[in-house]
N, CA, C and O atoms as a GROMACS GRO file, in nm:
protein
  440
    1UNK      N    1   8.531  -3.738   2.895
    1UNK     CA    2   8.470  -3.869   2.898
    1UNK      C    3   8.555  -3.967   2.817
    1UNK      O    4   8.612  -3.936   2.712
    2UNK      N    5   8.559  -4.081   2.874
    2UNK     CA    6   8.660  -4.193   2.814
    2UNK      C    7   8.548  -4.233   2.674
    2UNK      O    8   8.428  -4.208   2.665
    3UNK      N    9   8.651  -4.311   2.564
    3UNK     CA   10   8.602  -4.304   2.407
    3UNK      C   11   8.569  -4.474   2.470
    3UNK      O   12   8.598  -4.511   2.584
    4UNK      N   13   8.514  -4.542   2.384
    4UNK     CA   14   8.530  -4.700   2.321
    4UNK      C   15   8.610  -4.769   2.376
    4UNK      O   16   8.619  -4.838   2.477
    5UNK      N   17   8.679  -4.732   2.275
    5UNK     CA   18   8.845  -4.781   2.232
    5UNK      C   19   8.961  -4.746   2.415
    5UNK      O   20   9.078  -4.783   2.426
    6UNK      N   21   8.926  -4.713   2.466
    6UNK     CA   22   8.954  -4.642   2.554
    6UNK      C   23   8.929  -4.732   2.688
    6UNK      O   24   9.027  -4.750   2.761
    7UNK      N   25   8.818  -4.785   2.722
    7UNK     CA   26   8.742  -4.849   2.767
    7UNK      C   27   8.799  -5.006   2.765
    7UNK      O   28   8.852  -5.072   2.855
    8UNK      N   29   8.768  -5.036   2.641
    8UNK     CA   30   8.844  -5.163   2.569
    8UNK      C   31   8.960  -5.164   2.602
    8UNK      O   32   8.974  -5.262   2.675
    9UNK      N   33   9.057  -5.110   2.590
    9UNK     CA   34   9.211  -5.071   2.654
    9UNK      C   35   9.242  -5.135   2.813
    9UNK      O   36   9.324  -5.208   2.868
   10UNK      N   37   9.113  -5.051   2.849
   10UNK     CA   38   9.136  -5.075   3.044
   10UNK      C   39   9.100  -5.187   3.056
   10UNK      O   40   9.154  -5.255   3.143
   11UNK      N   41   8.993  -5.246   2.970
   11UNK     CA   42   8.945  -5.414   3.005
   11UNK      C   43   9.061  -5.510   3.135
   11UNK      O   44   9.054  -5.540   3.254
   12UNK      N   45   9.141  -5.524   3.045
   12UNK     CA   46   9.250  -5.641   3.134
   12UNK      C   47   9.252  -5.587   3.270
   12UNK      O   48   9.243  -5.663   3.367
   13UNK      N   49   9.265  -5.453   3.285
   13UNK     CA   50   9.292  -5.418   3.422
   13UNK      C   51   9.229  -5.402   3.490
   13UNK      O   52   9.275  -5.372   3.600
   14UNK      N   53   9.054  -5.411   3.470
   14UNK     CA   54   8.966  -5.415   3.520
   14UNK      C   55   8.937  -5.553   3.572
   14UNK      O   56   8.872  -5.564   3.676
   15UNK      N   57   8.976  -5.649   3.512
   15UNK     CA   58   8.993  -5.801   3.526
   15UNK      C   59   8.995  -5.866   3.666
   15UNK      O   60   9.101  -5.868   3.729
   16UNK      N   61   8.891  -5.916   3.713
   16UNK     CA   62   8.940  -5.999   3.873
   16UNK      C   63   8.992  -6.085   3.824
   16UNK      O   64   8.923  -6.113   3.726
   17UNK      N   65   9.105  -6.172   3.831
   17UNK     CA   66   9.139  -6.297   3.765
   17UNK      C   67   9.134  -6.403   3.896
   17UNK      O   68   9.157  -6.521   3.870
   18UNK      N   69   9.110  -6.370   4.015
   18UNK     CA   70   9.054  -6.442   4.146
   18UNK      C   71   8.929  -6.511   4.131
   18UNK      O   72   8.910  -6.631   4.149
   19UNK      N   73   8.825  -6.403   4.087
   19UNK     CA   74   8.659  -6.446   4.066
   19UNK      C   75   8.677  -6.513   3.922
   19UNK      O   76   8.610  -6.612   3.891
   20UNK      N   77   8.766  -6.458   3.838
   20UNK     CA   78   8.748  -6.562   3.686
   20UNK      C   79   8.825  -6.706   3.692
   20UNK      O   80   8.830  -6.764   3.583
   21UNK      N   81   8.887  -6.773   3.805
   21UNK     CA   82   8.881  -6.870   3.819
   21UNK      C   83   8.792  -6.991   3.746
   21UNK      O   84   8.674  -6.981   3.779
   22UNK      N   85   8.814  -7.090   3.665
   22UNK     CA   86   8.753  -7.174   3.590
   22UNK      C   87   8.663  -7.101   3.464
   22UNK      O   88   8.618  -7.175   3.377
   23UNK      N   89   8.646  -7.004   3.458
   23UNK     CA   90   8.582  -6.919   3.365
   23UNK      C   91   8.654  -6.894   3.251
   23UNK      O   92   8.728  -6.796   3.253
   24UNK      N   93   8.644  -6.984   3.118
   24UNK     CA   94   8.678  -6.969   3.007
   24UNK      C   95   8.616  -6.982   2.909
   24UNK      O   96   8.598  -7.093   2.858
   25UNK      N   97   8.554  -6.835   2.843
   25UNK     CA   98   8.482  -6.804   2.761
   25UNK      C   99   8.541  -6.686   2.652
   25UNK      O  100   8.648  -6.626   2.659
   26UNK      N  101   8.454  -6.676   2.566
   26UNK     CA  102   8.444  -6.596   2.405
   26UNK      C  103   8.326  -6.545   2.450
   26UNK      O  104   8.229  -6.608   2.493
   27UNK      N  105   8.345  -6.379   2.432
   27UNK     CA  106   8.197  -6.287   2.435
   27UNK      C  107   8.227  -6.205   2.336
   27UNK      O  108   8.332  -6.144   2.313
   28UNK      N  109   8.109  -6.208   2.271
   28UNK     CA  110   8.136  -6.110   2.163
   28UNK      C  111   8.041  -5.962   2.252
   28UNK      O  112   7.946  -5.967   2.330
   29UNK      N  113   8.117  -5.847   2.199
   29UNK     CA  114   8.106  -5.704   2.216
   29UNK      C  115   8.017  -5.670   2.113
   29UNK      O  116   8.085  -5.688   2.012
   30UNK      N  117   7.907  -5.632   2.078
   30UNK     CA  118   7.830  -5.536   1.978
   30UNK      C  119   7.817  -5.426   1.993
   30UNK      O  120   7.698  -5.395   1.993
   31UNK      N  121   7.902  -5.321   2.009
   31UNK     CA  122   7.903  -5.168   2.056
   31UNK      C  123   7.833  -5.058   1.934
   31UNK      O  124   7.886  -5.028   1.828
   32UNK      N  125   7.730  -5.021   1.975
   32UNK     CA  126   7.632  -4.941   1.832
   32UNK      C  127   7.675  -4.796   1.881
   32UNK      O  128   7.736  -4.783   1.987
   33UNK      N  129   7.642  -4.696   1.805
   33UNK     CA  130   7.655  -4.560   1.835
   33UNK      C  131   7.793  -4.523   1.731
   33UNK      O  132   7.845  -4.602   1.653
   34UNK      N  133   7.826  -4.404   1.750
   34UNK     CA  134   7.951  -4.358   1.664
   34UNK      C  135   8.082  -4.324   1.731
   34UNK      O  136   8.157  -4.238   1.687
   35UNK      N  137   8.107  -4.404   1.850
   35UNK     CA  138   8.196  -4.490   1.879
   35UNK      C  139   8.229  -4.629   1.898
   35UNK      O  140   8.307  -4.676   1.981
   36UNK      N  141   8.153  -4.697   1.803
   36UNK     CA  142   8.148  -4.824   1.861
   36UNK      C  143   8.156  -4.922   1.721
   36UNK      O  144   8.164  -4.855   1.618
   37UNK      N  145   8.156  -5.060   1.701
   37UNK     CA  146   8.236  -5.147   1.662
   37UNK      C  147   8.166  -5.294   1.689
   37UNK      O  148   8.052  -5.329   1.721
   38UNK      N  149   8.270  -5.350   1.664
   38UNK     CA  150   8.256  -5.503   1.698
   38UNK      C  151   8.407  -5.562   1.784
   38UNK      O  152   8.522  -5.556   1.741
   39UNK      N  153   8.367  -5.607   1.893
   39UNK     CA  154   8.501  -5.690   1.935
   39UNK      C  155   8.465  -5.821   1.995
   39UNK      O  156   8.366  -5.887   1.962
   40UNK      N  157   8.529  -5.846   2.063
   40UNK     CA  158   8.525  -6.021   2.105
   40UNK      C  159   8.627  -5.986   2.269
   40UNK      O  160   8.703  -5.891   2.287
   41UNK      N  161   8.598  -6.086   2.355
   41UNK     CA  162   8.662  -6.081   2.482
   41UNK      C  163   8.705  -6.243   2.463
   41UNK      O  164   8.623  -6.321   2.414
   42UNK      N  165   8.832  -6.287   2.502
   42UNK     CA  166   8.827  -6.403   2.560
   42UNK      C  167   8.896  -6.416   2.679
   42UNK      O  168   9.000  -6.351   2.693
   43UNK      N  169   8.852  -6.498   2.777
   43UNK     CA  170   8.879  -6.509   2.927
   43UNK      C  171   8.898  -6.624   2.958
   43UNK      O  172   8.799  -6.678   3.007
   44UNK      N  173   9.034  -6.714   2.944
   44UNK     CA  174   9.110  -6.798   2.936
   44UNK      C  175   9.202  -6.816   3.046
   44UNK      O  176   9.282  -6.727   3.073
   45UNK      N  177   9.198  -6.944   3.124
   45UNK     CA  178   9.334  -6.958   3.238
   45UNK      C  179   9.390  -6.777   3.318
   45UNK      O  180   9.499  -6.732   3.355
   46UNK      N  181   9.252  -6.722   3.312
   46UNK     CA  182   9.229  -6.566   3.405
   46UNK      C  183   9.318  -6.504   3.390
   46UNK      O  184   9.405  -6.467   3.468
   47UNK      N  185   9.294  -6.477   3.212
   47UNK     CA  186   9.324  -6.380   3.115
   47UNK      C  187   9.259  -6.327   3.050
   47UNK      O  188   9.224  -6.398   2.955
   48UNK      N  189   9.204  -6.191   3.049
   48UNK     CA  190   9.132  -6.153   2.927
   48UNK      C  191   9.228  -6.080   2.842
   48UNK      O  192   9.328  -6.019   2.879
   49UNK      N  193   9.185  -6.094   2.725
   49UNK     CA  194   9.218  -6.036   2.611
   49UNK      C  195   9.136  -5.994   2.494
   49UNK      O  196   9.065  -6.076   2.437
   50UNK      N  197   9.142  -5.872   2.456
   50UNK     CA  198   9.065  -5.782   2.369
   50UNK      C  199   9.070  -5.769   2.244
   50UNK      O  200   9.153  -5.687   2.205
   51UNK      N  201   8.969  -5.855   2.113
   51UNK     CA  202   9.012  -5.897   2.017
   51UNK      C  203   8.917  -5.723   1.928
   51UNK      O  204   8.848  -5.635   1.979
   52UNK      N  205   8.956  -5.743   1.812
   52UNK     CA  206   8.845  -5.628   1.720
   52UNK      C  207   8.795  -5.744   1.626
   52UNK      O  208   8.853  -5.849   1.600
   53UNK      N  209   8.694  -5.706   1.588
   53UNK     CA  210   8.574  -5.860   1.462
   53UNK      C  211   8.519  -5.863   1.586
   53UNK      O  212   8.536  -5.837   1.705
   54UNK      N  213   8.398  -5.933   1.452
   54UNK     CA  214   8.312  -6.047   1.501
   54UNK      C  215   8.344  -6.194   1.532
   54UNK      O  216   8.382  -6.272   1.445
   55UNK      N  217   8.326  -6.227   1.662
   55UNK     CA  218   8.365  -6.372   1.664
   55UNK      C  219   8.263  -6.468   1.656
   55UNK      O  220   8.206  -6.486   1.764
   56UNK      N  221   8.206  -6.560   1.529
   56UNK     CA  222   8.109  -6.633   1.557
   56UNK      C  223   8.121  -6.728   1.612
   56UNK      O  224   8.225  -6.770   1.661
   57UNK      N  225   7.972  -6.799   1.615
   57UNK     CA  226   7.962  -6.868   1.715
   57UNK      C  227   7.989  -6.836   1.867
   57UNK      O  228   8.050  -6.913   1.941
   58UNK      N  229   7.941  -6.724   1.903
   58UNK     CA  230   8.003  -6.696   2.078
   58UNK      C  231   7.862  -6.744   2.145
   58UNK      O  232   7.752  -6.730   2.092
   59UNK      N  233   7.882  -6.797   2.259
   59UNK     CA  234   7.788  -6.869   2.344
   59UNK      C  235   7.726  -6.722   2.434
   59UNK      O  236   7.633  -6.758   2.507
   60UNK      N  237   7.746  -6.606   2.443
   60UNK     CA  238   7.717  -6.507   2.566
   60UNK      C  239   7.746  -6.369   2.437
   60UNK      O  240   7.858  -6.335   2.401
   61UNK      N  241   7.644  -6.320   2.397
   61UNK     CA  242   7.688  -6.177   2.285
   61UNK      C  243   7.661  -6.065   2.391
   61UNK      O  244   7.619  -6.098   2.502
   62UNK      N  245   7.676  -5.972   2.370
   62UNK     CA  246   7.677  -5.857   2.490
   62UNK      C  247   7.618  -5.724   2.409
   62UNK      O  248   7.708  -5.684   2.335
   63UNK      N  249   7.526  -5.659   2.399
   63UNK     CA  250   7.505  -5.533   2.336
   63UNK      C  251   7.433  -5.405   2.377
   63UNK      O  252   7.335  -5.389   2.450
   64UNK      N  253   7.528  -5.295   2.293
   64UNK     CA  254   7.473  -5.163   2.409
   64UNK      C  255   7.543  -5.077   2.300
   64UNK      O  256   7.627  -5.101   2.213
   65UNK      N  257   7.463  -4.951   2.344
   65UNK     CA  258   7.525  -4.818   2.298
   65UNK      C  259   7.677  -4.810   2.383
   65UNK      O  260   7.719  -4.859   2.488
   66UNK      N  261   7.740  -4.713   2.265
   66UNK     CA  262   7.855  -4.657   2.324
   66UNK      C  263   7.862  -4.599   2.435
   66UNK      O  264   7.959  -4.636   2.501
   67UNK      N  265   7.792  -4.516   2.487
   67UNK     CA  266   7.741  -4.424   2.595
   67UNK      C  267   7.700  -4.534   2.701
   67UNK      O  268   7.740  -4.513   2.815
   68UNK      N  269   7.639  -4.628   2.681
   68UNK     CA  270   7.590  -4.731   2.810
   68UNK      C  271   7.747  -4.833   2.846
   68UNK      O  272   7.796  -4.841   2.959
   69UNK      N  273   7.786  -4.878   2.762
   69UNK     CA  274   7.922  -4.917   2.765
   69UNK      C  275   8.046  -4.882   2.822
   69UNK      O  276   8.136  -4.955   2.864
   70UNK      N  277   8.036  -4.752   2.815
   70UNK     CA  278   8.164  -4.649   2.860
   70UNK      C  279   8.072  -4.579   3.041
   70UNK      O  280   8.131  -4.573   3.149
   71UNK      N  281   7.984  -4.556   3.028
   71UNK     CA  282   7.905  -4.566   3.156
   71UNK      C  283   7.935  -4.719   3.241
   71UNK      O  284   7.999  -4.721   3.346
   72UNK      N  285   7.869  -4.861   3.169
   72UNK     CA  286   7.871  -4.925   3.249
   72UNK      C  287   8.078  -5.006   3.331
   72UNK      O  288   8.107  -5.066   3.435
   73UNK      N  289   8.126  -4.977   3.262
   73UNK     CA  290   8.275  -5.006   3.280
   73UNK      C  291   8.331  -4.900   3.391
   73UNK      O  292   8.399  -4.929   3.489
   74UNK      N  293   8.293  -4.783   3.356
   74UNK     CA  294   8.370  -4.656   3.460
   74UNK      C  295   8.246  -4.675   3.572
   74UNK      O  296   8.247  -4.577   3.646
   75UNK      N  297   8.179  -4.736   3.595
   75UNK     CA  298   8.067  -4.731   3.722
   75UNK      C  299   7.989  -4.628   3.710
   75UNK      O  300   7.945  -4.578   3.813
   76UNK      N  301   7.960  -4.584   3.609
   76UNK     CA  302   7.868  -4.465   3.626
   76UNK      C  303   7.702  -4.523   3.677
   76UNK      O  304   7.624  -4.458   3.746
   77UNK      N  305   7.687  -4.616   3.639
   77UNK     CA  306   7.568  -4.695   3.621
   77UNK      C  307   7.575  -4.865   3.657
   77UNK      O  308   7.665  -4.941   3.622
   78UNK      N  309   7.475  -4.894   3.723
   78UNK     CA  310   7.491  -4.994   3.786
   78UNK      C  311   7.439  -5.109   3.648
   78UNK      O  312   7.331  -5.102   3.591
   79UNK      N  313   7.526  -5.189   3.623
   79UNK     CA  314   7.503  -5.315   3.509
   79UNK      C  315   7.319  -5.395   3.516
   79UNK      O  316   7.275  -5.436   3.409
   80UNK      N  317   7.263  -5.404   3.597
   80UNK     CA  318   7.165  -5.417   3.622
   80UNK      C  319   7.032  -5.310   3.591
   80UNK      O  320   6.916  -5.334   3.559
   81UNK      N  321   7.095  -5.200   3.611
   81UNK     CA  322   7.002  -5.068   3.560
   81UNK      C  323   6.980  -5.076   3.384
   81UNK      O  324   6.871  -5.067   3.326
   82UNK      N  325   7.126  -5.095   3.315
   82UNK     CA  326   7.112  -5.088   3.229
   82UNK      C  327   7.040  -5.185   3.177
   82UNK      O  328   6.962  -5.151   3.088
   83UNK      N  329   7.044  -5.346   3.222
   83UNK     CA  330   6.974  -5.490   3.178
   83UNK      C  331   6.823  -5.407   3.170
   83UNK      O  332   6.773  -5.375   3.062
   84UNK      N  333   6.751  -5.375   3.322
   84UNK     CA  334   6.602  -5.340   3.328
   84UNK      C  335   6.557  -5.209   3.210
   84UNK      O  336   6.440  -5.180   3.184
   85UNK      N  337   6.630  -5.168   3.174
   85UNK     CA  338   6.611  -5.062   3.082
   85UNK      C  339   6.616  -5.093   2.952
   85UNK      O  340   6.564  -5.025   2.864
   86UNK      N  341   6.699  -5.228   2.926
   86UNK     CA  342   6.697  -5.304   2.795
   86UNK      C  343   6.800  -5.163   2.683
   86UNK      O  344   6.777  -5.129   2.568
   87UNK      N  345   6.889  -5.123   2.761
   87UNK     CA  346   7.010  -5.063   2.721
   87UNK      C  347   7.046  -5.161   2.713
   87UNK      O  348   7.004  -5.215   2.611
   88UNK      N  349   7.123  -5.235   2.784
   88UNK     CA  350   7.270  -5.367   2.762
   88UNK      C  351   7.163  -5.495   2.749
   88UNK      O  352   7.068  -5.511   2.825
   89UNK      N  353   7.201  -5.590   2.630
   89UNK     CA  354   7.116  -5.679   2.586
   89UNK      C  355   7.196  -5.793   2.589
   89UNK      O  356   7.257  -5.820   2.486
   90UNK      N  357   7.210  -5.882   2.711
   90UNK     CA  358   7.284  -6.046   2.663
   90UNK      C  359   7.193  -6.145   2.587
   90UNK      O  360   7.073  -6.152   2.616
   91UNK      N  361   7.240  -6.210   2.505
   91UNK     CA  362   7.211  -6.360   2.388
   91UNK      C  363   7.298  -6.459   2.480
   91UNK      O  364   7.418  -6.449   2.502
   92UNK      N  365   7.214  -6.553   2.525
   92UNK     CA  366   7.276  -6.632   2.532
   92UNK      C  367   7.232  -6.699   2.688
   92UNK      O  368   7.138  -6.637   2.737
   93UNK      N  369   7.265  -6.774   2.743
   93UNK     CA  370   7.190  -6.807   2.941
   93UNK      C  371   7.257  -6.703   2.992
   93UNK      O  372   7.374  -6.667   2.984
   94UNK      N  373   7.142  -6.652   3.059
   94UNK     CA  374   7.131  -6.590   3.154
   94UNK      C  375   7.260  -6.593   3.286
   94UNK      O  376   7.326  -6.502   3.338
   95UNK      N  377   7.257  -6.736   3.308
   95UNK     CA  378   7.384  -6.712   3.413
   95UNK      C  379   7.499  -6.703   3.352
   95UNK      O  380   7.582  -6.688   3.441
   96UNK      N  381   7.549  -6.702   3.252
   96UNK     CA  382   7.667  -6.648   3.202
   96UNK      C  383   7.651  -6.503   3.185
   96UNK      O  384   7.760  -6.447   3.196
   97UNK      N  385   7.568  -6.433   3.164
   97UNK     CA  386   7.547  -6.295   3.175
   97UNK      C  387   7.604  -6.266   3.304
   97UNK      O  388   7.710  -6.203   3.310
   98UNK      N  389   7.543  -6.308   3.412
   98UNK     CA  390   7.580  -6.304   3.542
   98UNK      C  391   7.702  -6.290   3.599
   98UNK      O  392   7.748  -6.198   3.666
   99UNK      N  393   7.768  -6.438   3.548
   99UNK     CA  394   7.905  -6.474   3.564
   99UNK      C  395   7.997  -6.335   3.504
   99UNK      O  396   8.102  -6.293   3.554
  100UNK      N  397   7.929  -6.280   3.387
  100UNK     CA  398   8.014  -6.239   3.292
  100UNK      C  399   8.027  -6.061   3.394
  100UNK      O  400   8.133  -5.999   3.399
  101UNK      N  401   7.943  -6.029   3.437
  101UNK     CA  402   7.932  -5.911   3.542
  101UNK      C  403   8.017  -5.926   3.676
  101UNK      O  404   8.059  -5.837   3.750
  102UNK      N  405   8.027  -6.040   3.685
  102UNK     CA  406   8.090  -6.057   3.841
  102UNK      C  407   8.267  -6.083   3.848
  102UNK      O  408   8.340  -6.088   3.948
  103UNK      N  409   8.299  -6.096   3.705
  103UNK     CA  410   8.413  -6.116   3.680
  103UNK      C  411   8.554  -5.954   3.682
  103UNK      O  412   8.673  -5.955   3.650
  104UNK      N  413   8.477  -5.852   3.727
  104UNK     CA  414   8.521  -5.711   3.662
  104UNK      C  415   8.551  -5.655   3.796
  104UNK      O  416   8.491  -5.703   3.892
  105UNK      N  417   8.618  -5.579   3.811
  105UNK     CA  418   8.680  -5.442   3.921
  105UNK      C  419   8.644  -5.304   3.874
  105UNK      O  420   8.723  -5.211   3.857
  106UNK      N  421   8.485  -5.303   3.852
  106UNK     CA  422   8.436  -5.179   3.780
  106UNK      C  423   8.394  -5.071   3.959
  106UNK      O  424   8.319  -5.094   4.054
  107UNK      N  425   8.475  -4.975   3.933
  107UNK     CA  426   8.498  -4.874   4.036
  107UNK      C  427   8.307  -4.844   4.039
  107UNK      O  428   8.216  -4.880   3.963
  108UNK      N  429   8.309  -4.781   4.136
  108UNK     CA  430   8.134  -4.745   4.198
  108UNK      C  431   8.183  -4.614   4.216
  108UNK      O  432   8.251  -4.581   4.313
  109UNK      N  433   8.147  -4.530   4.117
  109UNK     CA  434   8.068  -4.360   4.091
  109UNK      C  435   7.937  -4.370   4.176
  109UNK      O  436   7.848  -4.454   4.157
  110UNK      N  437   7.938  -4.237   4.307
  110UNK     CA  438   7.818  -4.261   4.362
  110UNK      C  439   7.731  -4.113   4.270
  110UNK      O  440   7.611  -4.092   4.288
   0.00000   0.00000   0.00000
């Protein structure tokens, strides 16, 4: 099973930078469990890049166990399963949550 840190790594390449068109934002990562941390995403001129800290002030915070995290990135689990289960927790409007899901090339594990 892929770690965190691991996960975080593949980010960029998971990246649609087609669908992130005009989409330039700061999300902060809250990853709990005993692989997990604090990081920050920013998605700039359809670039992401993978910071470690806390970034305050972020308009869209993102939070989940390690295990829901590393699930929801490799497709194990559909991003929506985890929302209704109140595993993955966004702060912040709602349609940037949205936006922030639709932006990714997360493979589908059936």
């Amino acid at each position: 099973m892929a770690t965190v840190q691991e996960v975080l790594n593949g980010l960029p390449g998971l990246f649609n930078t087609a669908r992130s068109k005009g989409y330039n934002r700061q999300i902060q990562l809250n990853i709990t469990g005993e692989g997990g941390g604090l990081w920050w995403l920013e998605i700039k001129n359809q670039v992401c890049t993978v910071h470690p800290d806390k970034l305050e002030n972020a308009k869209l915070i993102l939070e989940m166990e390690d295990k829901d995290f590393i699930d929801y990135f490799t497709g194990k689990v559909h991003p929506m399963e985890l929302v209704r289960s109140k595993k993955m927790k966004f702060t912040g409007p709602m349609t940037e949550g949205i936006a922030f899901n639709a932006i990714w090339n997360i493979p589908v594990v059936p």
